[in-house]
C-alpha positions as CSV (number, residue, x, y, z in Angstrom):
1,X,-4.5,-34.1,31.3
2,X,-3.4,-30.4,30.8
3,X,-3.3,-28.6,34.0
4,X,-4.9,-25.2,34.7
5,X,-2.5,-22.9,34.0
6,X,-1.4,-24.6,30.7
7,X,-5.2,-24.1,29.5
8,X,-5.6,-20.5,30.5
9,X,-2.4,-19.4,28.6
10,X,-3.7,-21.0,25.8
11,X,-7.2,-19.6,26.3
12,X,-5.5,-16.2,26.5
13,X,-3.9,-16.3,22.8
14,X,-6.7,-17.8,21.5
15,X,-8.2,-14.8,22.7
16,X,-5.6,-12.7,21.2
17,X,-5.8,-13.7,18.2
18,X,-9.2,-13.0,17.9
19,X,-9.1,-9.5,19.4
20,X,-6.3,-8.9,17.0
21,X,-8.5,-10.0,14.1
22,X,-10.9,-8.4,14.9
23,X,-9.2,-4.8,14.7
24,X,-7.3,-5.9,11.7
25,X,-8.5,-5.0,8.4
26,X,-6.3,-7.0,6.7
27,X,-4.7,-10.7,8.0
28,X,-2.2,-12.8,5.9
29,X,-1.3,-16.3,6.7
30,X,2.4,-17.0,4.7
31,X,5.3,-19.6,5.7
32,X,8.3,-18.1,6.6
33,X,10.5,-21.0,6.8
34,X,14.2,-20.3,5.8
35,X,14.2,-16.5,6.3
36,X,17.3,-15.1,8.3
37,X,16.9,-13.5,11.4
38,X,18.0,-10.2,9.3
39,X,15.4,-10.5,6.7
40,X,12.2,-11.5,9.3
41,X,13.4,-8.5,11.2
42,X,13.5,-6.5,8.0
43,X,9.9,-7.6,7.3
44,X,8.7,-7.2,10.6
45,X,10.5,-3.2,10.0
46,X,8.6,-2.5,7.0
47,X,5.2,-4.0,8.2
48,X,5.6,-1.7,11.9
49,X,5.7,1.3,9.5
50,X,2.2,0.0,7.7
51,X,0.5,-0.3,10.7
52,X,0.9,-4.1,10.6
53,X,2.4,-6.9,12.4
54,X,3.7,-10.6,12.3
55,X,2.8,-13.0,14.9
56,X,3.7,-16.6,15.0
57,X,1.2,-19.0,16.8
58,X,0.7,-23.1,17.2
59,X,-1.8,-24.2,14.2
60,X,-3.9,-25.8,16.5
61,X,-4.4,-22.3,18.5
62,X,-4.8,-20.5,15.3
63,X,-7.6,-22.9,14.3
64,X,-9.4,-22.6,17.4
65,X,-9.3,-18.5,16.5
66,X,-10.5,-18.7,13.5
67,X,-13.0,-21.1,14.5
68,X,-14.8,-18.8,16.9
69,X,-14.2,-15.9,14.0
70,X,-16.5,-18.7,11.8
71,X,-13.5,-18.6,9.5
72,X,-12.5,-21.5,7.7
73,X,-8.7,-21.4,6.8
74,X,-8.1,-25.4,7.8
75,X,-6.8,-25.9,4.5
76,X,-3.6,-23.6,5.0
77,X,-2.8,-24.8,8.7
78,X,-0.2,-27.2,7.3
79,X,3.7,-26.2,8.4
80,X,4.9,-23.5,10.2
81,X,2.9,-20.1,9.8
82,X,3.2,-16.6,10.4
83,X,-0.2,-14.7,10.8
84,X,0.2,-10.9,9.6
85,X,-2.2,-8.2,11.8
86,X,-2.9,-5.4,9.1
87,X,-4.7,-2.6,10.8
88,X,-5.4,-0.8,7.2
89,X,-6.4,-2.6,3.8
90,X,-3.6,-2.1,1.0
91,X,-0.4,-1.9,2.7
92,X,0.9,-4.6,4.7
93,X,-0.7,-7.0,1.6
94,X,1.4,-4.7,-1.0
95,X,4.2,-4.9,1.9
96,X,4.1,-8.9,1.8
97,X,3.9,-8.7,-1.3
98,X,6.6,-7.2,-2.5
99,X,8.6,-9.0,0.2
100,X,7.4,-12.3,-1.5
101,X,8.4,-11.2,-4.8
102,X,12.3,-10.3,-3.3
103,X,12.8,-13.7,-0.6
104,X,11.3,-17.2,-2.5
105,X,11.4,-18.6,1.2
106,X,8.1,-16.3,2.1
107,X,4.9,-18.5,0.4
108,X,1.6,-16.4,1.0
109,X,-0.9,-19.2,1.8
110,X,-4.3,-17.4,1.9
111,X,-5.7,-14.5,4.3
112,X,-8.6,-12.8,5.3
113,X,-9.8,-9.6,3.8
114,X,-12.3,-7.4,5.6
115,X,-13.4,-10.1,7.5
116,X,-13.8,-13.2,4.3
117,X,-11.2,-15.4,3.8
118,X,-8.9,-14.8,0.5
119,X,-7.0,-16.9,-1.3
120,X,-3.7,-16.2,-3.3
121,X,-5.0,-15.1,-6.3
122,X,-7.6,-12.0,-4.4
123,X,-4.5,-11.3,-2.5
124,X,-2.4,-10.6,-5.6
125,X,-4.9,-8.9,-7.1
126,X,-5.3,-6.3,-4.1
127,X,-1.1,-6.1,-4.4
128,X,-1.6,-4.5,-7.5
129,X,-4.3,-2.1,-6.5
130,X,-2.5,1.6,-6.3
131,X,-1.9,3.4,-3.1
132,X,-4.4,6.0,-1.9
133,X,-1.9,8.6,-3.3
134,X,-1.6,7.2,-6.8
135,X,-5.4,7.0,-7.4
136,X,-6.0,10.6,-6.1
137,X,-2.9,11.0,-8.8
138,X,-4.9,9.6,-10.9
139,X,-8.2,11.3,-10.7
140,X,-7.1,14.5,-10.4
141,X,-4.7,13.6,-13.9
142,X,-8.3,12.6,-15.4
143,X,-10.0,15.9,-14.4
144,X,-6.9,18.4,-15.3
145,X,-8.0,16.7,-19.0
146,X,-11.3,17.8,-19.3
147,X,-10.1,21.1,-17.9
148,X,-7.4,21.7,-20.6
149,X,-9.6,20.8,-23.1
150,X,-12.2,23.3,-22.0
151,X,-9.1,26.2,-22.1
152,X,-7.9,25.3,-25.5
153,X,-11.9,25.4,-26.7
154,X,-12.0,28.4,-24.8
155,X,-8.9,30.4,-26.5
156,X,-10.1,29.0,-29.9
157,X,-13.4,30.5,-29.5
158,X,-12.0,33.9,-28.3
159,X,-9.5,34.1,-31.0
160,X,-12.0,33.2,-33.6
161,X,-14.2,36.5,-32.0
162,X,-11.5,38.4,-32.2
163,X,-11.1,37.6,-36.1
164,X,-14.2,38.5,-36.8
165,X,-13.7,42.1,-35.0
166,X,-11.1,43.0,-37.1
């Protein structure tokens, strides 16, 4: 049998995990298996700059995490995993991402997005999602339309007044 202190360490990241959850947004579960020391620490680099960070724990202490979050993600627990904490939505899933596309050795397995579990395709499909800044580029690029349209309508009408002055 396990003795005490083995339990309550274990108790204690179980409970970190879910604390962590719970403030993140955004949590991926990807293998990692292969990658250098340099590119993991380049990862882990990028992510810290999202707000977001990777955490590698035992399966079995994952499950019990998700478990108590009522979040089913058995199916991915196979092999090593890394969990990434994202505090904000878009980001660190754009910043895995992206990684993924660069590194074959990182496999995004499934995640959990605003508190419902994801699988690969969802997660793409929020990678492609712009950044706050390109949809307010966006928006404000569809309303300078509508705006320039009304000048030039504008100046045609005043130069069509003026023709009829003279």
């Amino acid at each position: 049998m396990a003795s005490s202190k083995i339990l309550e360490s274990k108790k204690a990241v179980v409970e970190e995990i879910v604390n962590k959850a719970k403030n993140s947004e955004s949590i991926i579960l990807f293998h990692y298996q292969g990658l250098t020391v340099e590119e993991m620490t380049e990862l882990r680099r990028k992510l810290l700059e999202n707000n977001a960070v990777i955490k590698i724990y035992k399966n079995t202490l994952l499950k019990r995490a998700m478990d108590e979050l009522n979040l089913n993600v058995d199916e991915f627990l196979a092999g090593p995993n890394a969990v990434l904490f994202g505090e904000s939505l878009l980001e660190p899933i754009k910043v895995i991402a992206e990684f993924a596309k660069d590194h074959d050795k990182v496999n995004i397995r499934a995640g959990v997005i605003s508190g419902s579990v994801a699988d690969i395709k969802t997660i793409n499909e929020y990678a492609t999602i712009p950044s706050r800044e390109g949809l307010l580029t966006m928006l404000a690029g569809g309303m300078i339309q509508y705006v320039k349209d009304l000048s030039i309508g504008l100046n045609l009408y005043a130069e069509k007044l003026e023709g009829k002055e003279n």
